[in-house]
C-alpha positions as CSV (number, residue, x, y, z in Angstrom):
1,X,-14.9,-22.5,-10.2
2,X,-12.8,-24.4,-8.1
3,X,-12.9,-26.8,-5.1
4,X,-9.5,-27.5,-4.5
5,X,-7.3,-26.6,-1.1
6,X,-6.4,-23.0,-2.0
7,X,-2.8,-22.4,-2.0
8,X,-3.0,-19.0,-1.1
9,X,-2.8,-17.7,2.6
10,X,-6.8,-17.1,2.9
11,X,-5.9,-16.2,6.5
12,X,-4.4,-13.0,5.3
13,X,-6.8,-12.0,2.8
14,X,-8.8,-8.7,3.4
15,X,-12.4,-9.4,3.7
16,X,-15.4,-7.0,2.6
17,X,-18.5,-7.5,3.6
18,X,-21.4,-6.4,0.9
19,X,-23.2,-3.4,1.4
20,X,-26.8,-4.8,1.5
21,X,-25.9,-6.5,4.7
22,X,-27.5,-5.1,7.6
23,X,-26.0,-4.8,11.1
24,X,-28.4,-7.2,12.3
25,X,-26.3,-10.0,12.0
26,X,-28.5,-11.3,8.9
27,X,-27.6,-13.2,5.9
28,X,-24.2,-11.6,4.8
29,X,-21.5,-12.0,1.8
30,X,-18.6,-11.1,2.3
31,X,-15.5,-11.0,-0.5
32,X,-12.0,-10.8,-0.6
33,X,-9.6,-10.6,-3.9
34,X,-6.3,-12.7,-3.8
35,X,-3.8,-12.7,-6.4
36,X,-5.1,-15.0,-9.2
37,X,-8.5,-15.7,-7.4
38,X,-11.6,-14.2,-5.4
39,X,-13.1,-15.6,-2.6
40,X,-16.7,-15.6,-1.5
41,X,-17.9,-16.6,2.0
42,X,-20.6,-16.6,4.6
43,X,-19.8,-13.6,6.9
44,X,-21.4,-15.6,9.9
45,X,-18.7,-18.3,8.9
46,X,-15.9,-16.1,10.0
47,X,-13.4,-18.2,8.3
48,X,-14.3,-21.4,10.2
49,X,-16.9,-22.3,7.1
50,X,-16.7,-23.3,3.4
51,X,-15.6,-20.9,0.9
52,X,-16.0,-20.8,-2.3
53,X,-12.8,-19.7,-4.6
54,X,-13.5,-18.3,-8.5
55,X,-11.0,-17.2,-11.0
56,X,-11.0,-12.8,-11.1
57,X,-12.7,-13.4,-15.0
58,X,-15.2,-15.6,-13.9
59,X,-16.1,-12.7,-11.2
60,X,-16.3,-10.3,-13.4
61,X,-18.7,-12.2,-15.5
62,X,-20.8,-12.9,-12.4
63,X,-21.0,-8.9,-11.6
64,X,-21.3,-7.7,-15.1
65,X,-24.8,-10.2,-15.3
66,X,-25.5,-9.3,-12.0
67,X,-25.5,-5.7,-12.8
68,X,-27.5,-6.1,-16.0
């Protein structure tokens, strides 16, 4: 995991927001992949909040236990 400033242009990054979320404006999760890292947020943040950045191996490990 990292909390460094993220070199990368989040700005730009293409944001998905999880499919349990309702329309309701609820809790949400969204994701977006960038080249080395993905990048999990607070949909409600809309960029404005923290983010939290995790290399695309430790993701997978997170989904694969997740999906257990």
């Amino acid at each position: 995991m990292s909390v460094e400033r993220m070199a990368e242009h989040v700005d730009e990054l293409h944001w998905f927001k999880s499919s349990y979320s309702g329309s309701d404006g609820g809790d949400c999760v969204e994701v977006a992949a960038g080249l080395n890292a993905v990048y999990v947020r607070d949909s409600k943040s809309m960029g404005d909040g923290p983010m939290l950045r995790v290399s695309q191996g430790e993701w997978a490990t997170f989904v694969a236990l997740v999906m257990e």
